[in-house]
N, C-alpha and C positions, 0 to 999 in steps of 0.2 A: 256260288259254290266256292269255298276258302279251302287249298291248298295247304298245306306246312312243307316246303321241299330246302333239301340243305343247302346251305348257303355259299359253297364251292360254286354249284349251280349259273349263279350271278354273275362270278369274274368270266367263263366260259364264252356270253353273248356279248355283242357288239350294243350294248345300251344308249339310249341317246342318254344319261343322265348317270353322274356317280349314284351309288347305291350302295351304302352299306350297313349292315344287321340288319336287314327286312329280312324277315319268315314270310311273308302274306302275300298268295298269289289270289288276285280276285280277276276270274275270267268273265265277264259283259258281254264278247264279242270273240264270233271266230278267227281262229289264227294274231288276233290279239289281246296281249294282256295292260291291263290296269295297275299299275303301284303307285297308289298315294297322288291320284290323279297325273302319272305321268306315264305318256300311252312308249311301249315298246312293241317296235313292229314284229311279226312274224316270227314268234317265240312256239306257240302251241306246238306247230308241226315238228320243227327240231329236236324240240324236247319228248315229241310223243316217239319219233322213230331213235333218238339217242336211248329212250326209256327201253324200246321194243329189242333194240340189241344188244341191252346190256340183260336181257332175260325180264326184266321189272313188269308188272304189270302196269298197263297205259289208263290213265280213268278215264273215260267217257267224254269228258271237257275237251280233253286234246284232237281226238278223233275229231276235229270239225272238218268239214269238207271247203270251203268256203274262205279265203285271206281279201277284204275289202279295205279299199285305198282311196282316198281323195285328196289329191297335190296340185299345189295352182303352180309352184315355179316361181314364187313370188315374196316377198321379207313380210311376213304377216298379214300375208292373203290377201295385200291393199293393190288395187286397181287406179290408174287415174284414168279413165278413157273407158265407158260405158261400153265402147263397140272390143276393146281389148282384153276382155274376161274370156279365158280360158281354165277349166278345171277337169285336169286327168284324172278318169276314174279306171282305177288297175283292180283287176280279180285274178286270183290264181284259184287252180284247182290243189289240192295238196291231198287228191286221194289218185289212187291208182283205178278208179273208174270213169267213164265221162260223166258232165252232170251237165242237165241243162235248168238255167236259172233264167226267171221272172224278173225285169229288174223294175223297180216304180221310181221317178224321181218328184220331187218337189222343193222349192224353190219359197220360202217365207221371209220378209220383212222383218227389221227390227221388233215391229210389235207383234209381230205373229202372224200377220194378215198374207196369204197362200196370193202368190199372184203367177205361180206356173205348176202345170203339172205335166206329167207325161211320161210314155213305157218304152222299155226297149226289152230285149233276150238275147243272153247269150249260150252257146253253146260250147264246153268246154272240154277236151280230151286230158286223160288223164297227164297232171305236171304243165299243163299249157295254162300263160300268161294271156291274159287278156285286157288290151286298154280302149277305152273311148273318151274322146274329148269334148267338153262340152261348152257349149257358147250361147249361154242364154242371153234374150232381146232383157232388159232391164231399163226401166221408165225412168229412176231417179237414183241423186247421190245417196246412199243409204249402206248400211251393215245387212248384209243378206245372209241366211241359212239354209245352204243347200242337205236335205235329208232325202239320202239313197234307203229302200229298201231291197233286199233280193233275198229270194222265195226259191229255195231248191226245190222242182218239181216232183222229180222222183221221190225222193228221202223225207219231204217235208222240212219244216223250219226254215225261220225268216231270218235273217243276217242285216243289222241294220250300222249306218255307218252316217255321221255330219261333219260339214265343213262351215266353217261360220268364214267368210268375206266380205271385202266394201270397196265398192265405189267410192274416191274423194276425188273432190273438186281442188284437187292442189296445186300448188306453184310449181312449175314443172320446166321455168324458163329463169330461172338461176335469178328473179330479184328476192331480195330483203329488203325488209324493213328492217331500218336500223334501230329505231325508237322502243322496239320489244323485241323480247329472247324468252326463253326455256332454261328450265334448270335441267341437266344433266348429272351421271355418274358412272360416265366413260373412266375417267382417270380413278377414282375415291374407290369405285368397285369394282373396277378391271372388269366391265358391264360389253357385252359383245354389242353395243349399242353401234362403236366403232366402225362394226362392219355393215351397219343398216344406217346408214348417214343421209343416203337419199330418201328415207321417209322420216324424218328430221327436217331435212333440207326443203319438201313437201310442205309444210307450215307458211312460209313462207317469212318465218322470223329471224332477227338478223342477228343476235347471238345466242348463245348456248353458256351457259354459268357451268362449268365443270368445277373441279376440285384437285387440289394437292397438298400434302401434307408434310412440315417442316423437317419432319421425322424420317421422312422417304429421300430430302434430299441432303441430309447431314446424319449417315449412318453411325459415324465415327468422329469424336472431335477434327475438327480443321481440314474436314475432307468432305468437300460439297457435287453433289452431283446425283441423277437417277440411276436408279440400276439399271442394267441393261432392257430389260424387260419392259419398264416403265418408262425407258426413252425410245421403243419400239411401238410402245402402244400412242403416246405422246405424238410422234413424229407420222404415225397412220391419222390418228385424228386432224392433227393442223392443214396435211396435205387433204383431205377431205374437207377441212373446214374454208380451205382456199377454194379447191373445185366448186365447190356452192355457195360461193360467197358469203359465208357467215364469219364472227368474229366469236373467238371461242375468249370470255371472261371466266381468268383462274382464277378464282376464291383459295385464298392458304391459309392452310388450318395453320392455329400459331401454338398446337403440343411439341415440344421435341424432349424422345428421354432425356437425353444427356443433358438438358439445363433444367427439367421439370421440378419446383418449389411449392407443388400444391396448385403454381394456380398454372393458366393454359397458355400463359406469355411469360418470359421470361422477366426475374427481377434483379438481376443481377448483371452487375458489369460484364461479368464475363458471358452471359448470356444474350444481353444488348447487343456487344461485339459480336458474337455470332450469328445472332439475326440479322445484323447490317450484312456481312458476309454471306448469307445465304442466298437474302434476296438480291445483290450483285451477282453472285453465279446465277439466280435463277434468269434474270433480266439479262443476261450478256451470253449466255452459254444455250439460251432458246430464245434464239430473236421473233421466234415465228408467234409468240406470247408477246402481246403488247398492255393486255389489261389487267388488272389486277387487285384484290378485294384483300387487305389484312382481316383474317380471323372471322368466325362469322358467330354475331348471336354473343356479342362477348358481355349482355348483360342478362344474360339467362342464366340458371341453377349451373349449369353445366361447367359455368367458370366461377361457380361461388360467388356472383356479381361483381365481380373484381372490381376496384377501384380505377376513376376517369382517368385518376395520376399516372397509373401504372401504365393502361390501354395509352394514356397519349404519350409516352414516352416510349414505346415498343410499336407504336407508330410512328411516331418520328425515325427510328431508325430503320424501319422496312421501307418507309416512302428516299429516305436515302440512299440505300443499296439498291433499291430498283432504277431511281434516276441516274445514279451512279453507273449501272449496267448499261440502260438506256435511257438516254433523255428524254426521249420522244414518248417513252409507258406514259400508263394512266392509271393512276393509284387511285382506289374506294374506301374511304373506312370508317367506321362507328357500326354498323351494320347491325343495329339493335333488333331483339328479335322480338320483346314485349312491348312495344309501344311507348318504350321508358325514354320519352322526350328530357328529361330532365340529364340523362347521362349525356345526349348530343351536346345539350348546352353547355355541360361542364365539360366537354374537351373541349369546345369550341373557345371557351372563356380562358381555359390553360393554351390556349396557339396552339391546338392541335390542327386549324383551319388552314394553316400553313403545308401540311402536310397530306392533304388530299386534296385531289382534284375533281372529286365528287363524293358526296356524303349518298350513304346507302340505308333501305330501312325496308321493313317486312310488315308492312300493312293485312295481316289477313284476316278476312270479315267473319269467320269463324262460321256463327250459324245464320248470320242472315247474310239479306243480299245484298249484292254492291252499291245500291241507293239506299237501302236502311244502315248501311254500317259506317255510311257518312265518310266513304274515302276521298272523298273530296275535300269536306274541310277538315279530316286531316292530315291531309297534303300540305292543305293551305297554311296550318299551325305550322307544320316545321317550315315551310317555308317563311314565317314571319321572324321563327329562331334564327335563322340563317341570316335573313336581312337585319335583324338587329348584333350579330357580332360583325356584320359586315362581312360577309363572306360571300365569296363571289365565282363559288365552282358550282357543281351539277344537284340535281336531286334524282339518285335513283332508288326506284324499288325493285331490289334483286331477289324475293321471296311476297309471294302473294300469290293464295289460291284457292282451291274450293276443293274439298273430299266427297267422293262418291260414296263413302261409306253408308250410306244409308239416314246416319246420326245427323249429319250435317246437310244431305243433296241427294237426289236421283243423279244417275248418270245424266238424263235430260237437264236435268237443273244445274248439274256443272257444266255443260255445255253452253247452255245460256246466259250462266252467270260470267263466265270467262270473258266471255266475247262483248257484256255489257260493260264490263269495268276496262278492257278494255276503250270501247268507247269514251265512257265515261272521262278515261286519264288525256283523250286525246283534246275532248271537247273542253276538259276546263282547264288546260296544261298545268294535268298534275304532278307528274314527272318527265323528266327527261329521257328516261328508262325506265322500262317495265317488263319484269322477266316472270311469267307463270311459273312456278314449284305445282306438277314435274314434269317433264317429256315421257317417264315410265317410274311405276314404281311394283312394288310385285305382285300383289292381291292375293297376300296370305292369308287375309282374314278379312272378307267381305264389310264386317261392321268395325275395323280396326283403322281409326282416322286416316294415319300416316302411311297405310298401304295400299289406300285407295286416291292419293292427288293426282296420280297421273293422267296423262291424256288418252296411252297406249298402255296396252297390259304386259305386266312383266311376266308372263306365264305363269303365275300360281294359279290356286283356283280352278285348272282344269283349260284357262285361256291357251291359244296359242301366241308363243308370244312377239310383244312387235304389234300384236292385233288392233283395230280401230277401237277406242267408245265414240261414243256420241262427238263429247268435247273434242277429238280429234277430227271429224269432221268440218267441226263447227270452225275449228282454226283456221282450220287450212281455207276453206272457203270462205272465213271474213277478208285473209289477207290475200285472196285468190282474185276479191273482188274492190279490197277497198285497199290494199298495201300501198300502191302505187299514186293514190288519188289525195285531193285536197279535200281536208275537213270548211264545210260552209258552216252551219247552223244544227240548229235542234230544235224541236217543238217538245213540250210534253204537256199530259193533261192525264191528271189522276197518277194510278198506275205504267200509262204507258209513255214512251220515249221516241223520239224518231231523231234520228241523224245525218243530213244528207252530207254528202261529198262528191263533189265534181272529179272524175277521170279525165286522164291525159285526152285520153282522145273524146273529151269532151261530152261522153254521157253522164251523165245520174245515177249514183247508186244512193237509194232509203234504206236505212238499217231500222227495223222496228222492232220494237220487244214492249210486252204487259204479263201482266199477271194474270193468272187463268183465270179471275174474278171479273177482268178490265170490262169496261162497256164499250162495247163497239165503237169504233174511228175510223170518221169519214174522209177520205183525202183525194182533192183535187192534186193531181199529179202533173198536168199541163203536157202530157204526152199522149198518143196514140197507142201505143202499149207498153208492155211490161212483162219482164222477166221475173218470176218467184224463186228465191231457195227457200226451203224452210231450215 
């Protein structure tokens, strides 16, 4: 049933979401309404008794008897602890009768497969709240969908209401791994990701690639610094990035109006000057920033493939001003985003090598998988370019990753690709660093490459957001179980892979992965038993 009500209406309620020129009110559910898949609680009733005393007739929709609620208390409904799952389930009455309600619960798996059921009744007097807490037994690390029915007895009609949750097996005792991170966009999108850092911090990865733009810190000629806002949200991040030992790498975008000439770095003397000077305030004036990436992507359309000469001289003077600020920073750059090895060469051959202390590159295997897109030798090719100008800093990859979109991956298949290229970069040291693109991104559009890299859902799409996929599982539990431990060996045969690593406290963990075609593999283990994840 589709409403048309005036748009006064909207400013009036407490919305979890700006909202403005919608007409379309689509009711699904009693006592709550749907806009453009973003749920607002307990609107029906308000609006039916606001309608009733202003004389309006009420339609039929409003009058529900029934407001159902399911809240875990939790940043994205994620659980670390199987026996710590609590989900309040609230009912109100919102008529002036009692009603008594049927309630049916159940409980489904990722794939569907129903593995709880069971009933409860309530009995409600007119305007009385009512909540029960629920704590169901759950066998594995998994994405779970709790769906409540409730059956108004008297009145007839079903009231139905889901909570999608997960159990993750995550780092929950403050290590990282230093060797991989996440892309972020705390700082680039003023992203409340900020205030959810402990399911970030859950991964178990050691930095987080944020973002800041030269633009944000030189609003005005000759005058460098963040606005207030941006040194609020800044300064929440780092203190959280201390609490859980992560190390946050700022990527700076190299746009600034006041020097912009067409291309995304500046060419000009007076422009050079002010990029040295920025990145000295930014290295001296936020010590809590020790890494840092010039410009990202700088041989994509986006910068009209600007020339080596230009990028290695707008490096030179950013890896100045940061050292400048502090000596102890860690300057990244070339940071190509097509695979355009020929540009690294050519700053490397102009002494751009002098001005980083590690070289950065965005390997992503696009539609296949991390063993057919050959990220190994081509790791090993730049690393042959590096060894032939003599260059003797890092190799990281700060962008590499895999889309759920449909086009490129299942949810399952990003999950398992992640965690094999991971592997992969450890077993054949193919970088030094390796940061997945993205920790979130927003799922505007299911079949839309770039809104689907993330790990967690940025709430579009109807998600809640912060929510688990697959891949965030899959992270959290590789470095839950292998972060800490030494890589030995690998077998492989056909399709599949196996990679063991010795733990501190001296067990075993085997990482295995094939292809759903694979032929069955046999493995003496040489132990008594054995623990599964899948």
């Amino acid at each position: 049933i589709i409403y048309y009500i005036d748009n006064e209406f909207f400013t009036e309620q407490p919305f979890r979401a700006c909202i403005s020129d919608i007409k379309r009110l689509d009711f699904y559910l009693p006592g709550t309404v749907f806009i453009d898949n973003i749920v607002l609680e307990k609107v029906a009733y308000s609006t039916a008794r606001q309608m009733a005393e202003t004389g309006q007739c009420v339609p039929d929709a409003y009058l529900t008897p029934i407001a159902s609620k399911l809240e875990t208390g939790r940043s994205g409904n994620i659980f670390f602890d199987k026996n710590d799952v609590r989900i309040k389930h609230m009912l109100d009455n919102v008529t002036n009768e009692p009603i008594s309600i049927n309630i049916s619960y159940c409980i489904e798996r990722y794939n569907g497969e129903v593995i709880s059921e069971w009933n409860d009744k309530a009995e409600l007097s007119p305007g009385q709240h009512w909540e029960s807490e629920i704590a169901p037994a759950l066998p594995l690390y998994e994405i779970y969908k709790l769906k409540v029915s409730c059956a108004d007895i008297g009145k007839g009609g079903v009231f139905e209401s889901d909570c999608d949750f997960s159990v993750v097996n995550g780092v929950t005792d403050g290590t990282a791994t230093k060797g991989f991170g996440i892309n972020t966009g705390i700082m680039l999108r003023a992203s409340d990701q900020v205030k959810n850092m402990d399911i970030l911090a859950a991964t178990g990865l050691g930095y987080f690639r944020d973002g800041i733009t030269w633009n944000r810190m030189e609003t005005q000629k000759g005058v460098y610094g963040l606005a207030e806002v941006d040194e609020q949200r800044l300064n929440e991040m780092m203190e959280n990035a201390e609490k859980y030992n992560m190390d946050c790498y700022m990527l700076v975008d190299g746009y600034c109006a006041l020097y912009y000439t067409g291309k995304n770095v500046p060419q000009t003397e007076e422009g050079l000057d002010s990029l040295e000077e920025m990145a000295y305030h930014l290295a001296k004036d936020y010590p809590s920033l020790t890494h840092f990436e010039w410009t990202n992507e700088v041989d994509s359309n986006r910068y009209s493939r600007m020339t080596y000469e230009a990028y290695e001289k707008s490096l030179e003077r950013f890896y100045k001003g940061i050292k400048r600020g502090n000596p102890d920073a860690f300057v990244v750059g070339c940071c190509t985003g097509m695979q355009n090895w020929y540009f690294i060469e050519d700053v490397l051959r102009a002494g751009g090598g002098s001005y980083m202390d590690a070289i950065s590159i965005h390997p992503y295997a696009d539609v296949l998988t991390p063993e057919t897109c050959d990220y190994v030798s081509l790791c090993r090719s730049i690393r042959d370019i590096l060894d032939k100008y003599g260059y003797r800093g890092e190799l990281w990859v700060t962008e590499t990753g895999v889309s759920s979109s449909g086009f490129y991956a299942t949810e399952y298949e990003q999950a398992a690709y992640l965690i094999r290229q991971y592997a992969l970069n450890t077993a054949y040291d193919c970088a030094d660093v390796m940061m997945t693109y993205a920790f979130m991104t927003d799922d505007s559009d299911s079949k839309d490459v770039e809104s689907s890299f993330g790990i967690v859902h940025g709430g579009g799409g109807g998600y809640e957001p912060d929510s688990a996929k697959p891949a965030y599982l899959a992270v959290c539990n590789y470095f839950s179980m292998i972060g800490d431990s030494e890589y030995e060996n690998m077998l492989t045969k056909d399709s599949a892979s196996l990679y063991r690593y010795k733990c501190r406290n001296g067990e075993s963990v085997i990482m295995m992965s094939a292809d759903m075609a694979a032929e069955p593999v046999g493995l003496s283990l040489g132990a008594d038993e054995a623990v599964m994840y899948d």
